[in-house]
Structure formats: C-alpha cells, structure tokens
C-alpha positions as CSV (number, residue, x, y, z in Angstrom):
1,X,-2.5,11.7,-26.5
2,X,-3.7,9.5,-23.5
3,X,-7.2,10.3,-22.1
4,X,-7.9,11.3,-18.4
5,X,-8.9,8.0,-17.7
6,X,-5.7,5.8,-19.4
7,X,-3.6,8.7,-17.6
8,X,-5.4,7.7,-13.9
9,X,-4.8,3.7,-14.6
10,X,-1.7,4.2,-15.2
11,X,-1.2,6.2,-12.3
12,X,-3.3,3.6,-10.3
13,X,-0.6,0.6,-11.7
14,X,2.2,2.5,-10.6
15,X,1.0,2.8,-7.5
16,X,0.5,-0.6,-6.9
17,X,3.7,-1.8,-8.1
18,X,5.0,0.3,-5.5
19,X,2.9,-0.9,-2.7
20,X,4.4,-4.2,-3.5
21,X,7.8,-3.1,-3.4
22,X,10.2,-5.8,-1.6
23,X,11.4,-6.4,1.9
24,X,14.4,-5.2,2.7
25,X,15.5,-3.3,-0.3
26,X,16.5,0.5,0.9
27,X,13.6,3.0,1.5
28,X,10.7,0.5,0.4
29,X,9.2,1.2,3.7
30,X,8.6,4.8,2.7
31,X,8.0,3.4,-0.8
32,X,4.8,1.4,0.4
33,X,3.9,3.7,2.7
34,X,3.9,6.6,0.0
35,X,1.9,4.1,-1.9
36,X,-0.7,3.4,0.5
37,X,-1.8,7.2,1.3
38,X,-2.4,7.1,-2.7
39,X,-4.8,4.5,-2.0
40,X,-5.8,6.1,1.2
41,X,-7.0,9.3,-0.2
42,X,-9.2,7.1,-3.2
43,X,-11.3,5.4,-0.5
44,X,-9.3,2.0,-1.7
45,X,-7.8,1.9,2.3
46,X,-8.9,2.8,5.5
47,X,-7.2,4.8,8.1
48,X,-6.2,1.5,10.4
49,X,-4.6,0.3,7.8
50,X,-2.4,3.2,6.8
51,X,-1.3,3.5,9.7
52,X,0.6,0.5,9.7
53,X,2.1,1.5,6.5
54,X,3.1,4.4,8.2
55,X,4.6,2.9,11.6
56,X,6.7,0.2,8.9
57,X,7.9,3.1,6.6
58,X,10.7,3.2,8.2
59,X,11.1,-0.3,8.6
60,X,12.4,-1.6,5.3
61,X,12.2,-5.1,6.0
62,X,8.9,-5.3,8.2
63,X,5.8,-6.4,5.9
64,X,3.1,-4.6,7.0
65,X,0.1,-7.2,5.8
66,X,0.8,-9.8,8.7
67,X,0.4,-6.5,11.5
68,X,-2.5,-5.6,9.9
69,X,-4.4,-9.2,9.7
70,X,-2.8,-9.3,13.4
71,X,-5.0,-6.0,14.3
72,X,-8.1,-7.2,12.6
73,X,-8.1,-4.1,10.2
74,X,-8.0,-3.8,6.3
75,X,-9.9,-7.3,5.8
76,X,-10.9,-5.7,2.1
77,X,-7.4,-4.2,1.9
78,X,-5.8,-7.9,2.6
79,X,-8.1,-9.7,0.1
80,X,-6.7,-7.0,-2.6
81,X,-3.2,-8.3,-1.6
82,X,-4.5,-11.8,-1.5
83,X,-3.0,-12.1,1.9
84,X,-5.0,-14.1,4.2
C-alpha cells in the first residue's frame, strides 16, 4: 500500500504532466488550466498567474507562459517551466 506521501507525488506528477499538456490538442486549455488551480491552491502559483490559465482554458492553442512573462507575473512560476 502507498503511503500519504508517495500517494501526494504522485498526485503532484500528474498534475504536472497535465499542466504541460500540448497546444492545440482538444480541451488542453481546460486541461492546463484544471492543472494550474491544483498548483494554485498549494501555494506553487499565484493568483496573476492563474488567471491567465483561466482566460486561455478555452483557448486550446494559446500558450499561456509568453502572456504571463508579457504581464510581468509568475517570475517563480516561469523558472518552474524553464520558460524565460
């Protein structure tokens, strides 16, 4: 049986596999967006940035990184990315 903590990685893997979901490919607006309130709600992201998330969830092939490094938010959540 997994622990707590193998059970929360796991979780925490998943989730960033789907904030990394391709352009383009149906829903993976929502699918990143989804993805970001997850990271939201653990301190890992800060309100500017989800909010670009959310105005590109239903954009499927806008890439939300560029908007926010355009807006001057998520500096810590761009690093993460390794997006400059």
């Amino acid at each position: 049986m997994a622990s707590q903590a193998e059970d929360l990685e796991a979780e925490a893997a998943e989730q960033w596999q789907l904030v990394n979901t391709p352009l383009g490919e149906m829903w993976s607006g929502r699918t990143r967006y989804a993805a970001a309130m997850y990271f939201f709600k653990r301190g890992g992201m800060n309100a500017e940035t989800l909010e670009v998330y959310r105005i590109c969830a239903r954009l499927d092939q806008e890439d939300p990184l560029p908007i926010i490094r355009d807006r001057g938010v998520g500096k810590d959540w761009l690093k993460r990315m390794g997006h400059r």
